[in-house]
C-alpha positions as CSV (number, residue, x, y, z in Angstrom):
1,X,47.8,-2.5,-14.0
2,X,43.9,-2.5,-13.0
3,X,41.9,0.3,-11.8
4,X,39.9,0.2,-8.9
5,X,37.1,1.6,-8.1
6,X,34.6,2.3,-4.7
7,X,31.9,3.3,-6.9
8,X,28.6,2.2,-4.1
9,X,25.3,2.1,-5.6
10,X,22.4,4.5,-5.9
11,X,20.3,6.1,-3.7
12,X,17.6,6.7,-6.0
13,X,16.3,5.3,-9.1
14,X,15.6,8.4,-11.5
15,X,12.9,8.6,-14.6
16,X,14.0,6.1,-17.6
17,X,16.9,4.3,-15.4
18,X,16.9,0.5,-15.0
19,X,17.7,-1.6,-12.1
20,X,18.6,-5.5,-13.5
21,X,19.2,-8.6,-11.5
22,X,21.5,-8.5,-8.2
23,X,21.7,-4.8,-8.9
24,X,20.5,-2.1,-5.8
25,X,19.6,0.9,-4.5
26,X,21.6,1.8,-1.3
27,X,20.1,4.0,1.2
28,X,23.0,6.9,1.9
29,X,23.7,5.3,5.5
30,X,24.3,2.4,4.2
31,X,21.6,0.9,6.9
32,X,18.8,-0.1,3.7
33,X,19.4,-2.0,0.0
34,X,16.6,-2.6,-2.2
35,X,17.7,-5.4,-4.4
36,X,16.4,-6.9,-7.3
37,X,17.2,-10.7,-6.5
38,X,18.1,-13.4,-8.9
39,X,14.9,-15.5,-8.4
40,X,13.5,-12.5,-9.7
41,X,11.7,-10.7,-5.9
42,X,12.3,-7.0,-5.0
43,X,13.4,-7.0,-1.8
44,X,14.3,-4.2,0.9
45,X,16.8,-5.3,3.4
46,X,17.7,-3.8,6.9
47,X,21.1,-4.3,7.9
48,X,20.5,-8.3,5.9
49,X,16.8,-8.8,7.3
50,X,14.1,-8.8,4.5
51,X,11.3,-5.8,5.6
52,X,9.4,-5.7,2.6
53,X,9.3,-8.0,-0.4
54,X,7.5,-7.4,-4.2
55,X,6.3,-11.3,-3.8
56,X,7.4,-12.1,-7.3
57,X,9.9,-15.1,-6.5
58,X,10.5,-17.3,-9.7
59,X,8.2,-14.9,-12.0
60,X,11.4,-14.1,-13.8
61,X,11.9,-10.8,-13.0
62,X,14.6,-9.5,-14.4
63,X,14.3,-5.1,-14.9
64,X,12.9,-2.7,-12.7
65,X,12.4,0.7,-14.8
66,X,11.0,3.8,-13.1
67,X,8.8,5.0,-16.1
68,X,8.2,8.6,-17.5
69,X,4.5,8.1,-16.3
70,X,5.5,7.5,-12.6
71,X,5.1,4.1,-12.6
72,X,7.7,1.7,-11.1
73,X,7.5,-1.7,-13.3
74,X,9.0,-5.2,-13.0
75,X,9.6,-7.0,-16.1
76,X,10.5,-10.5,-17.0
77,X,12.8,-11.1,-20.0
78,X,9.9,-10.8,-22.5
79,X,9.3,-7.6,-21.4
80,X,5.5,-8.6,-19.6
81,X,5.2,-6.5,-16.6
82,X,5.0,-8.5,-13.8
83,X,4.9,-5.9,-10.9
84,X,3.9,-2.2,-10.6
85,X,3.8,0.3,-8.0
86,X,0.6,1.4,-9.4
87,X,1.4,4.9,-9.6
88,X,0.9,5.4,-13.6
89,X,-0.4,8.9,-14.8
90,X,1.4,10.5,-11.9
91,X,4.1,12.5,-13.8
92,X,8.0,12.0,-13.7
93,X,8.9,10.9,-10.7
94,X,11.7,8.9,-8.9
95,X,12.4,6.1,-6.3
96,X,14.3,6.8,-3.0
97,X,15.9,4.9,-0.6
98,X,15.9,6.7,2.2
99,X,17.9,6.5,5.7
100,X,15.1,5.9,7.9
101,X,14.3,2.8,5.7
102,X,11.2,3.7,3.6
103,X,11.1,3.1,-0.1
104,X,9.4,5.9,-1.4
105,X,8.8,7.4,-5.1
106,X,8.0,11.1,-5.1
107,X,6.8,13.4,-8.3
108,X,6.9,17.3,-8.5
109,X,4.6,17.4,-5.7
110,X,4.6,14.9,-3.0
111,X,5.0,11.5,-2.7
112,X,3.2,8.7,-4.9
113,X,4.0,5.0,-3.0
114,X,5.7,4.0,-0.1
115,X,6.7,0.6,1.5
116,X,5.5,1.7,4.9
117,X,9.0,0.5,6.7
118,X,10.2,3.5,8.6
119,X,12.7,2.2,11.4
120,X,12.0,-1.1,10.4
C-alpha cells in the first residue's frame, strides 16, 4: 500500500529554512515558482516564462537559506556564498512569492528587496 500525497510547495521561505536544488516557492495562485535550477540559477517563472533570473548558471548553486540577519544567500556545495539579496543587518525576515508575481522579502517593518516583476 503507498501513501499519497498533494503536498504543493511554499509560498514563502521563513528565517533559517533552505531551498536546495529543483526545489520552489509557489506563489498561492499557482501563476509564479521561484526555483532553484539544477545548473545552479534562481529563477522566477510566470506561467513557464523566465521573468527574473539570479545570473548564477553553472556557479554550483546548490542552497538558498533566508538568514537570521535578513539576508537571502546562495551557496555552492562548499558553502561559499555565491549570491545575496544584499539585505544583511535587516532583522528576521522572510521571502514571499506573491500572486501578482513579485518576489519580495519583508522584515517587521516593511519590505527589504524585491524582483521588480509585478504582472510580469
Amino acid at each position: 500500500m503507498s501513501v499519497q500525497t498533494n503536498q504543493r510547495p511554499p509560498t514563502s521561505l521563513n528565517t533559517n529554512q533552505v531551498l536546495s536544488v529543483n526545489e520552489s516557492v509557489v506563489s498561492s495562485n499557482e501563476k509564479y515558482a521561484l526555483i532553484l535550477q539544477s545548473d545552479g540559477n534562481l529563477v522566477l517563472y510566470s506561467q513557464g516564462k523566465a521573468i527574473w533570473a539570479s545570473w548564477t548558471v553553472g556557479k554550483g548553486g546548490v542552497k538558498l537559506i533566508m538568514q537570521t540577519d535578513g539576508n537571502l544567500v546562495m551557496y555552492d556545495k562548499d558553502w561559499k556564498a555565491i549570491w545575496n539579496s544584499k539585505t544583511s543587518g535587516k532583522g528576521t525576515s522572510f521571502l514571499c512569492m506573491q500572486d501578482d508575481g513579485n518576489l519580495v522579502i519583508y522584515n517587521t517593518k516593511s519590505y527589504t528587496w524585491a524582483s521588480w516583476t509585478v504582472g510580469r
